[in-house]
N, C-alpha and C positions, 0 to 999 in steps of 0.2 A: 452706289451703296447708300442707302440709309438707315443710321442708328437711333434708337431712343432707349431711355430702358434707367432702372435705377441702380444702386451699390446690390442688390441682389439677383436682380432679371436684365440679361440687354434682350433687346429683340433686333433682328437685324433683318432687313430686305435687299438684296442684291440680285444681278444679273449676269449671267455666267452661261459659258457653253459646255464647262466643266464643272458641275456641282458637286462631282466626287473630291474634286482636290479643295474646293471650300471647307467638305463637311470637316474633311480629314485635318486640314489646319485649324478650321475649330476646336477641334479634339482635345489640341494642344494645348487650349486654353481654359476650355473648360468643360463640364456636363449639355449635351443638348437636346432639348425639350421640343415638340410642337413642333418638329419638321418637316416644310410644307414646299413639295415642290413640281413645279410647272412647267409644263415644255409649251415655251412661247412662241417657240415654230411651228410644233403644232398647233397652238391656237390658232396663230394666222391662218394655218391650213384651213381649217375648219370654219373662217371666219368668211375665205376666197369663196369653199365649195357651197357656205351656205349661202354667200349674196349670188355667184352663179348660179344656184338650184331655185332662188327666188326668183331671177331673171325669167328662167326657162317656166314655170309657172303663173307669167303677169304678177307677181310681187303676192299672189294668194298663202304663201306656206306660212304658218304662225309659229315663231317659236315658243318653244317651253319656257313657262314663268320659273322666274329664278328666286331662289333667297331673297338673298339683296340687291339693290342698287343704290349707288352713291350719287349726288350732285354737288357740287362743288362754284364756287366764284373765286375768278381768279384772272388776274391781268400780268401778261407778260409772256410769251412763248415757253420760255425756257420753267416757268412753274406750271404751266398747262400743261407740259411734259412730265416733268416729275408727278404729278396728279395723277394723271392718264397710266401710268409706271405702278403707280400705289393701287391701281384699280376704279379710279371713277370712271362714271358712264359717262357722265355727261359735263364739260366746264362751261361754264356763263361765262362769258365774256362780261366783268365789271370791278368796281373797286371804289377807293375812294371819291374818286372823281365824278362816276359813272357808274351810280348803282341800277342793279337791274328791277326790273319792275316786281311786282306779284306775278303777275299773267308772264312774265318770261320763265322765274321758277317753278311755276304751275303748269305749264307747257315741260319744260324739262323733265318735271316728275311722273308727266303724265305720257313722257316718252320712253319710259323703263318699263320693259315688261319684267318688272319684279314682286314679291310680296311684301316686299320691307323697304323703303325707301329712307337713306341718309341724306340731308341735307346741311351741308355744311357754308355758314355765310361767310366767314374768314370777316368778316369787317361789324360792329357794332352797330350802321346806321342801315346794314342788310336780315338783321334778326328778325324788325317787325316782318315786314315781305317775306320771308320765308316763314313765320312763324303764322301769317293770314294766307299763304298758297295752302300751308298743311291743314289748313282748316276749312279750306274752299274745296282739296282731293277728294274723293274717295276709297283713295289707297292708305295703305297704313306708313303713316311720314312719321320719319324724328328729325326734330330739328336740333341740332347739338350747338350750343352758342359761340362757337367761334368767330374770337373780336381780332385776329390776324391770319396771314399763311403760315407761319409757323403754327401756331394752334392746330391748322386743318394740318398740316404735312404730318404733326406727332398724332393727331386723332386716329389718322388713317394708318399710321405703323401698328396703333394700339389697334384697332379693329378685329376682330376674332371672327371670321365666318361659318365658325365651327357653336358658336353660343348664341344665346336665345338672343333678338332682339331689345328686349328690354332689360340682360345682362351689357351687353354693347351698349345701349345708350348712359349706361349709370358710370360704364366704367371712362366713357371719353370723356363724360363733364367732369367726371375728377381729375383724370390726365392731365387737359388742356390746362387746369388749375397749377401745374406745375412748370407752365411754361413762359418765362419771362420775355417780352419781347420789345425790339428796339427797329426805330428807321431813321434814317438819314434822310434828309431832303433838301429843299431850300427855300426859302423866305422869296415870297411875290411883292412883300412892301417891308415898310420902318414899321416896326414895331415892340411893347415891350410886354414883357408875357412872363408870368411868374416869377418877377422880378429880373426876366432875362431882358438885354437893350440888343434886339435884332434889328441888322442893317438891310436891304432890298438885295437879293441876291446873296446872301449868305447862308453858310450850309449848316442848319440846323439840327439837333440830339431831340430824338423825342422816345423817352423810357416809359413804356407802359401807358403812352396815352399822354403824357404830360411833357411840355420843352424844357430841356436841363439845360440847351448847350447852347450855341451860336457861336461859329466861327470862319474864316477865310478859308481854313485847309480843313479838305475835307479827309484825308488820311488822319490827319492829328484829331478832329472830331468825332470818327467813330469809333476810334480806341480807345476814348475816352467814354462814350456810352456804352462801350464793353465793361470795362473797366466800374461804371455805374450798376451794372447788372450781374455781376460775376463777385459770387461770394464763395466760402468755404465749402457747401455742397455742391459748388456750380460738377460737373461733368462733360458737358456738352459744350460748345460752340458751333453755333451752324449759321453762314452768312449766305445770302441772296444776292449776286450783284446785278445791278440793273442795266438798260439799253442804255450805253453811252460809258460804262465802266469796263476798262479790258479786265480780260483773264488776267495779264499780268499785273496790275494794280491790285486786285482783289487779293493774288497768291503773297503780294508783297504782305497786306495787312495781316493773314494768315501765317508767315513769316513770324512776324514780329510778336504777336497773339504766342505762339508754340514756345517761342524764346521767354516771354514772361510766363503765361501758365503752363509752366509742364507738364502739371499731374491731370489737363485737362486735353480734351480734345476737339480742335479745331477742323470742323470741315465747310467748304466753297463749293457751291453751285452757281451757275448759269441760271437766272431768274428771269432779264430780261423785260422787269417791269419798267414801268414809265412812271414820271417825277422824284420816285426814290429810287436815292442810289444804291443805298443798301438795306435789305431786309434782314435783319439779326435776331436768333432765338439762342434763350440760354438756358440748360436746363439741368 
């Protein structure tokens, strides 16, 4: 399941083989709007008969142009999952380390047969390249400036594919604006950084772009950039844990997150990415 949504609208996406008993516990909580739902069995079905019927015609049959298609960058299985879940066509394999080229996003885009193409870069140093592929296509591209995964994962909850394109584009660059977000990593050398003294191998807080933290435990350090990011209207918590973090580490820190903010809510995902151990959005 994923949430986003403000004190007057949540929007929620989940997956269920009983939608009757979701709506109806909704019910109970409140009025519901915009309910929009898909039998993702039968998509597969649909998905099996049409690459069979391709087969059986040497690959000749063209499908119907679609609304939209989404592109997405994203490093980690377990977020190229949730991606793929949220509806994109297509994920790049890239990220900080490994940005993708132009001509990879430009290729991607040019592999949707749709009318509207979303491009989401999730990383700051991937805007230009996406923002010169949209300008090399001759498809109708938006490029929506997301500088993290959290950014892209609340873009794509906010998405309407029921509204105009250029109501969708206006409405995600505001969204993503409410999205606070944190990683965990660690330090490859000595260093000292905004007046923080980082040792080689230590697990460093970096809030919004900037290092707050550095220290030995990493449990104790992301609590603490929680803690940096989590104000009065916080709502949300949503952590990423990375290859090399169990489930049970991650539920411990989610644990203790529940025990101090109550009135807030705390959910863990399976991420999966590499160098950061944890990807944190607060909103």
């Amino acid at each position: 399941m994923v949430v986003v949504g403000t004190e007057e609208l949540i929007k929620v996406h989940i997956h269920t083989n009983n939608p009757g008993i979701v709506l109806e516990e909704a019910l109970k909580i409140g009025e519901l709007m915009k309910i929009k739902i898909d039998n993702m069995k039968e998509q597969h079905r649909h998905i099996v008969d049409d690459e069979d019927e391709k087969i059986k015609v040497n690959n000749s049959v063209k499908q119907e142009e679609k609304e939209y298609g989404i592109v997405t960058v994203a490093m980690g299985d377990g977020i190229t999952n949730i991606f793929k879940d949220l509806g994109v066509d297509f994920v790049i394999e890239g990220g900080q380390t490994m940005n993708p080229s132009t001509q990879d996003i430009l290729s991607a885009i040019n592999s949707i047969n749709a009318k509207n193409i979303f491009v989401l870069p999730n990383n700051s140093n991937i805007i230009l390249a996406a923002e010169q592929a949209r300008d090399l296509s001759s498809k109708n591209v938006f490029v929506v400036p997301t500088k993290s995964i959290p950014q892209g994962v609340t873009a794509l909850v906010s998405f309407d594919y029921d509204a105009k394109p250029e109501e969708n584009y206006e409405t995600l660059c505001e969204v993503i604006k409410t999205v606070k977000t944190g990683q965990v990593t660690y330090a490859v050398r000595d260093t000292v950084f905004n007046d923080v003294e980082v040792k080689e191998g230590n697990k460093i807080a970096i809030a919004n772009g900037k290092l707050i933290e550095a220290s030995e435990s990493l449990e104790e350090i992301t609590i603490k950039l929680i803690d940096t990011l989590v104000d009065e209207n916080s709502q949300l918590i949503t952590i990423f844990y990375g290859n090399g973090i169990t489930e049970e580490e991650a539920e411990n820190i989610q644990s203790k997150l529940e025990e101090k903010y109550k009135n807030v809510d705390v959910t863990v995902y399976y991420g999966g990415q590499p160098l950061y151990y944890y990807l944190i959005s607060v909103e």
